[in-house]
SENUTI-743111 format. One record per atom (N, C-alpha, C): residue in three letters; atom name; x, y, z. Coordinates in nm, 2 decimals, m for minus. Example, Ala and Ser with C-alpha at 12.3 -4.5 7.8 and 13.67 -1.06 7.14 Angstrom:
+-----+------+--------+--------+--------+
| res | atom |     px |     py |     pz |
+-----+------+--------+--------+--------+
| Ala |    N |   1.32 |  m0.57 |   0.78 |
| Ala |   CA |   1.23 |  m0.45 |   0.78 |
| Ala |    C |   1.32 |  m0.33 |   0.78 |
| Ser |    N |   1.28 |  m0.22 |   0.71 |
| Ser |   CA |   1.37 |  m0.11 |   0.71 |
| Ser |    C |   1.29 |   0.00 |   0.79 |
+-----+------+--------+--------+--------+
This chain:
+-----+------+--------+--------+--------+
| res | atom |     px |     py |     pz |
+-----+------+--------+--------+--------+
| Unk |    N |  13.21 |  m2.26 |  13.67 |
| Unk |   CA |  13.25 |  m2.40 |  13.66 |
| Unk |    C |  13.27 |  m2.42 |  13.51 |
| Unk |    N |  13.39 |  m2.49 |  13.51 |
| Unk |   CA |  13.41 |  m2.53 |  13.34 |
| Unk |    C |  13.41 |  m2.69 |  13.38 |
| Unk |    N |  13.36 |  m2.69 |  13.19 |
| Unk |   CA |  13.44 |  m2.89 |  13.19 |
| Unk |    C |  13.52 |  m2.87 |  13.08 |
| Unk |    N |  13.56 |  m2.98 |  12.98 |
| Unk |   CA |  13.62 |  m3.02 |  12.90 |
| Unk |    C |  13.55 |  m3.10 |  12.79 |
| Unk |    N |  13.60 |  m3.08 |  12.62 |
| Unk |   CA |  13.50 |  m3.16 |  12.52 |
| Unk |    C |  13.60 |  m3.20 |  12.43 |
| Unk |    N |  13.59 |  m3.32 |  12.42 |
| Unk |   CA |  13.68 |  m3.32 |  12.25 |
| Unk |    C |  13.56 |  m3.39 |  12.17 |
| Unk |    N |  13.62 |  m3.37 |  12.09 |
| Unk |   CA |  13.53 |  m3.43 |  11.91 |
| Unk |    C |  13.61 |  m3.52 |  11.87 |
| Unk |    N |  13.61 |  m3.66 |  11.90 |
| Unk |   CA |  13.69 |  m3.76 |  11.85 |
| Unk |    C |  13.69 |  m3.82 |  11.76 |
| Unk |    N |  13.58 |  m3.78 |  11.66 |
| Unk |   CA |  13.54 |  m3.80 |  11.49 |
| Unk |    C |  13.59 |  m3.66 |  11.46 |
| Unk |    N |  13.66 |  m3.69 |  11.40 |
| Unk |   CA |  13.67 |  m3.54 |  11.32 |
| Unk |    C |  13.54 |  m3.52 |  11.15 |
| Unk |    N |  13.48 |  m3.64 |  11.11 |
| Unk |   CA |  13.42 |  m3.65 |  11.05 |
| Unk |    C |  13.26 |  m3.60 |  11.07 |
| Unk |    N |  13.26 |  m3.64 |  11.21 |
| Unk |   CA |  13.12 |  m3.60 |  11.27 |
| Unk |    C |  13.15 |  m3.44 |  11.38 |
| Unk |    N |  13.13 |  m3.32 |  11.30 |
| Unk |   CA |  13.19 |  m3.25 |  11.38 |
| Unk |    C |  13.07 |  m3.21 |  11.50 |
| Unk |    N |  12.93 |  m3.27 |  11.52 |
| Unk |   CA |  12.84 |  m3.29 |  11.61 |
| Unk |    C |  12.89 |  m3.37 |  11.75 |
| Unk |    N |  12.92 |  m3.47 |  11.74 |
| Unk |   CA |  13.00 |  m3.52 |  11.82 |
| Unk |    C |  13.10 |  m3.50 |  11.93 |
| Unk |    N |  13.04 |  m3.41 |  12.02 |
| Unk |   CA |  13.14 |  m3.37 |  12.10 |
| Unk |    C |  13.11 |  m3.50 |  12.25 |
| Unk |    N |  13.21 |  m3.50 |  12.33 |
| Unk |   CA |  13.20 |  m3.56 |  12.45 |
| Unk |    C |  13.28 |  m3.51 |  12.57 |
| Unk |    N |  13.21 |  m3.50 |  12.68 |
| Unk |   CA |  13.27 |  m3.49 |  12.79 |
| Unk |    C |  13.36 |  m3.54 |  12.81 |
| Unk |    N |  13.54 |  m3.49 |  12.91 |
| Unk |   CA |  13.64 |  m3.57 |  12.93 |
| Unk |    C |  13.60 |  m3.62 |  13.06 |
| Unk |    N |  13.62 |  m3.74 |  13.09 |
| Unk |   CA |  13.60 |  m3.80 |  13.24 |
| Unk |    C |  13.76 |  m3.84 |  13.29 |
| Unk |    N |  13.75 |  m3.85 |  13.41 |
| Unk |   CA |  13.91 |  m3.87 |  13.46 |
| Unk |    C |  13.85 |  m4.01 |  13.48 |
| Unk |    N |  13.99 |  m4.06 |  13.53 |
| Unk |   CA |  13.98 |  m4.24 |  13.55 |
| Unk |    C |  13.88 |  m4.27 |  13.62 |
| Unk |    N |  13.84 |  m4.23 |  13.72 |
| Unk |   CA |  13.72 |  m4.31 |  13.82 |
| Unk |    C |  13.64 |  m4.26 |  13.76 |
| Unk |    N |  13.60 |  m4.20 |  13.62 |
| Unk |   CA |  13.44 |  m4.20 |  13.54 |
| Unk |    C |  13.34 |  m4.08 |  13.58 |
| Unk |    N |  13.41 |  m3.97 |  13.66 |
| Unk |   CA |  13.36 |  m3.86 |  13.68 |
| Unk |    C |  13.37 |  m3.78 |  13.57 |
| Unk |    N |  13.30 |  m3.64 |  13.56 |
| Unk |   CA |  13.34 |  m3.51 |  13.49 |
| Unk |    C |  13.40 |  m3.48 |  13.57 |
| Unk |    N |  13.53 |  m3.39 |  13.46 |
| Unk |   CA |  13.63 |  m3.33 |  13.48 |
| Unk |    C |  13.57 |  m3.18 |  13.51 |
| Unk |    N |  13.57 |  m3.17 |  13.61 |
| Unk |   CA |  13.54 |  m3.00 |  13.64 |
| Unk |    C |  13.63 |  m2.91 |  13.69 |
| Unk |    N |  13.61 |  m2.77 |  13.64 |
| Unk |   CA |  13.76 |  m2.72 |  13.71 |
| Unk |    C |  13.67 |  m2.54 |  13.74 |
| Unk |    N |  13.69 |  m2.52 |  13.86 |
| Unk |   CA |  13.65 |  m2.38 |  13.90 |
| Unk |    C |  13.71 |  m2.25 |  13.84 |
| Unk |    N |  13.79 |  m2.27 |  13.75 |
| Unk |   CA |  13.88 |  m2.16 |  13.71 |
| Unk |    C |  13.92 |  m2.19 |  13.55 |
| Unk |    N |  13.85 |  m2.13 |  13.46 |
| Unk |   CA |  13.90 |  m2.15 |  13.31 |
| Unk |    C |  13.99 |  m2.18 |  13.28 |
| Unk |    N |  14.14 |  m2.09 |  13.36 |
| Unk |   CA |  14.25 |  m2.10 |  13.31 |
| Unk |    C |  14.33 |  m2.27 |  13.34 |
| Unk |    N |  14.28 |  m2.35 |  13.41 |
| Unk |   CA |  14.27 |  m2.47 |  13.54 |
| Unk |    C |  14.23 |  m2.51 |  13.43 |
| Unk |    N |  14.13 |  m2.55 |  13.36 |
| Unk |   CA |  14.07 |  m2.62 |  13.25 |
| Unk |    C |  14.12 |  m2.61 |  13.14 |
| Unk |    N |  14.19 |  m2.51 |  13.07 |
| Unk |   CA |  14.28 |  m2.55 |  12.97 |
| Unk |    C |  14.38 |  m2.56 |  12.96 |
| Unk |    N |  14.48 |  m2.54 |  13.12 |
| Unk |   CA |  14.59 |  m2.62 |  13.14 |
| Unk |    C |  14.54 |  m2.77 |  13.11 |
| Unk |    N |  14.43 |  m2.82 |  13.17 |
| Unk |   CA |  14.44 |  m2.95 |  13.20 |
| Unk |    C |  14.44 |  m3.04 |  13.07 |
| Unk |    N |  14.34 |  m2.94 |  12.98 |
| Unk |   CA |  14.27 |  m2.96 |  12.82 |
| Unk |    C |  14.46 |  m3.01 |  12.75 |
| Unk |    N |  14.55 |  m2.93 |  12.76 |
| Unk |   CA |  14.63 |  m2.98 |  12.71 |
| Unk |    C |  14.72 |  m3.02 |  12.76 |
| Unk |    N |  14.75 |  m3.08 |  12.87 |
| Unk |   CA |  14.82 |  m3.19 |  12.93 |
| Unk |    C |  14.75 |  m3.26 |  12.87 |
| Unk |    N |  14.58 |  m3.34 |  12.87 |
| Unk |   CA |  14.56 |  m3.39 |  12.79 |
| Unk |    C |  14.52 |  m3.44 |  12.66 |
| Unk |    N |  14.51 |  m3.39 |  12.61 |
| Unk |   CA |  14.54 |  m3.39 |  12.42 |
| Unk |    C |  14.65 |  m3.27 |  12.39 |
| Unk |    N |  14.76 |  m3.33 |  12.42 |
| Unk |   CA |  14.86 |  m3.18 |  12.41 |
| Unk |    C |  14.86 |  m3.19 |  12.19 |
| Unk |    N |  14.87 |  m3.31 |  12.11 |
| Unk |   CA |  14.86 |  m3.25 |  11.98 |
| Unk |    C |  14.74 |  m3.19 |  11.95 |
| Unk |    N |  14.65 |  m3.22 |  11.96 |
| Unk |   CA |  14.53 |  m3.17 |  11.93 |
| Unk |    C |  14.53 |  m2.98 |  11.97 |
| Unk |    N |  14.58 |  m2.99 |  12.07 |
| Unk |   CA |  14.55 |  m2.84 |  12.13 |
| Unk |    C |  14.66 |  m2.77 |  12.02 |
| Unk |    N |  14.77 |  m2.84 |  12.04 |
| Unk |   CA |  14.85 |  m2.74 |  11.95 |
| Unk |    C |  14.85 |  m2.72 |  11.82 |
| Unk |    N |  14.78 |  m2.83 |  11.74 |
| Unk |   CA |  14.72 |  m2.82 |  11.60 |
| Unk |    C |  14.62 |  m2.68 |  11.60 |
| Unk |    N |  14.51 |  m2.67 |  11.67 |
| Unk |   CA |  14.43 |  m2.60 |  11.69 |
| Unk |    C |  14.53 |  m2.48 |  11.67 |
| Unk |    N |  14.60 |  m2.45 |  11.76 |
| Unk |   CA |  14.67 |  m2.29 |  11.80 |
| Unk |    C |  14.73 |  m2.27 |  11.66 |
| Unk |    N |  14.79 |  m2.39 |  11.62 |
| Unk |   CA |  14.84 |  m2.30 |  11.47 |
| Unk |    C |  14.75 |  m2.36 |  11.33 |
| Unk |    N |  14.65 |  m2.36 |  11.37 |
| Unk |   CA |  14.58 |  m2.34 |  11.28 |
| Unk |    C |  14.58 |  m2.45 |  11.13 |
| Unk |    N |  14.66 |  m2.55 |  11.20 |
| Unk |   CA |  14.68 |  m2.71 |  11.14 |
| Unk |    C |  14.59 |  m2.80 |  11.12 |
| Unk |    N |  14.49 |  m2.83 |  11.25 |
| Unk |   CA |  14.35 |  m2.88 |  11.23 |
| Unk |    C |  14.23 |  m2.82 |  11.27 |
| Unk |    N |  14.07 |  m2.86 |  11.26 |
| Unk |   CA |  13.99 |  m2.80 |  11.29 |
| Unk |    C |  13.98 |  m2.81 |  11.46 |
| Unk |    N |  13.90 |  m2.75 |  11.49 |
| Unk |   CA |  13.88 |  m2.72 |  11.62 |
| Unk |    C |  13.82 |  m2.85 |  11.74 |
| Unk |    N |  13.89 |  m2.93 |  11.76 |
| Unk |   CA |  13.84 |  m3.06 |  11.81 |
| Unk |    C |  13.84 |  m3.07 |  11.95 |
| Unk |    N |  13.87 |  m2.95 |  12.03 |
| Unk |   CA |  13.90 |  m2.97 |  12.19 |
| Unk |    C |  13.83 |  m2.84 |  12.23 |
| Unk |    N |  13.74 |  m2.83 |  12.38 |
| Unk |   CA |  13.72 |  m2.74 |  12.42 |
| Unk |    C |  13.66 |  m2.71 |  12.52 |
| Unk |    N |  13.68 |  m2.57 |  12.62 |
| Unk |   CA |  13.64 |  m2.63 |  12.75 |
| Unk |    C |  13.54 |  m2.55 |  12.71 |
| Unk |    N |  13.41 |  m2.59 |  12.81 |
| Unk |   CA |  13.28 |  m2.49 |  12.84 |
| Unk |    C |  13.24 |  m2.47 |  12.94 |
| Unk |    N |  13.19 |  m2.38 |  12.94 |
| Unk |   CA |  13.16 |  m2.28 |  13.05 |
| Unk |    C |  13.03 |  m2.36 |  13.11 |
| Unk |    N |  12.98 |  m2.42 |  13.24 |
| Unk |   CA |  12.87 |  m2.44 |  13.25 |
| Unk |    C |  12.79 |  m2.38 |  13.40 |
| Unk |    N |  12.70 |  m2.37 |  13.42 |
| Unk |   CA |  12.63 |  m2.35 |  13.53 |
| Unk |    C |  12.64 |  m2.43 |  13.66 |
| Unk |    N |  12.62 |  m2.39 |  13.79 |
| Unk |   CA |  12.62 |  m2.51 |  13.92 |
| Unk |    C |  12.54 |  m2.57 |  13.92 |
| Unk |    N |  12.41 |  m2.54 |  13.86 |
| Unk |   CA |  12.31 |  m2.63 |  13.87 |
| Unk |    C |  12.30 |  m2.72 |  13.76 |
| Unk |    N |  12.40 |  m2.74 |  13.69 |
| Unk |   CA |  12.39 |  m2.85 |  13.53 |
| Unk |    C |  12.43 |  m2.97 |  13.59 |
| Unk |    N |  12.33 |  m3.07 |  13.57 |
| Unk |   CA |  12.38 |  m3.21 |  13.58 |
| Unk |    C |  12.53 |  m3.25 |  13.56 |
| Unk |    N |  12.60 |  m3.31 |  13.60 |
| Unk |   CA |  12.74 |  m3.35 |  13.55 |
| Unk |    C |  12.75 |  m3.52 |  13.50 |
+-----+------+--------+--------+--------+
C-alpha cells in the first residue's frame, strides 16, 4: 500500500503531510505506479520541477504497511 506527501513549506523541509481526497480520507493506492500517476495529476508543477531538477523535492509517495493507521 502506498499513500502520498507533499511539503507545502518549502522552508520547513520537516513538514511533510498526507494528501486526503475531498471526503477527508487518505489517499491510498495498492500499486506504486497508481500513486504516482495520481501524485501528478495532482501537483502536476511540483512533480515536474522535481524531474528536472528545478526545485527541491516537495512531493512523494510512501510505501506503508496494512497495519498503519491511515
Amino acid at each position: 500500500m502506498f499513500k502520498l506527501q507533499v511539503q507545502e513549506d518549502d522552508k520547513d523541509p520537516q513538514a511533510w503531510h498526507d494528501v486526503k481526497g475531498p471526503d477527508g480520507d487518505l489517499l491510498i493506492f495498492d500499486k506504486e505506479a497508481e500513486a504516482r500517476a495520481r501524485l501528478e495529476q495532482l501537483f502536476p508543477i511540483l512533480v515536474k520541477m522535481e524531474r528536472y531538477g528545478a526545485d527541491s523535492k516537495r512531493t512523494r509517495v510512501v510505501s506503508m504497511y496494512a497495519e498503519d493507521p491511515a
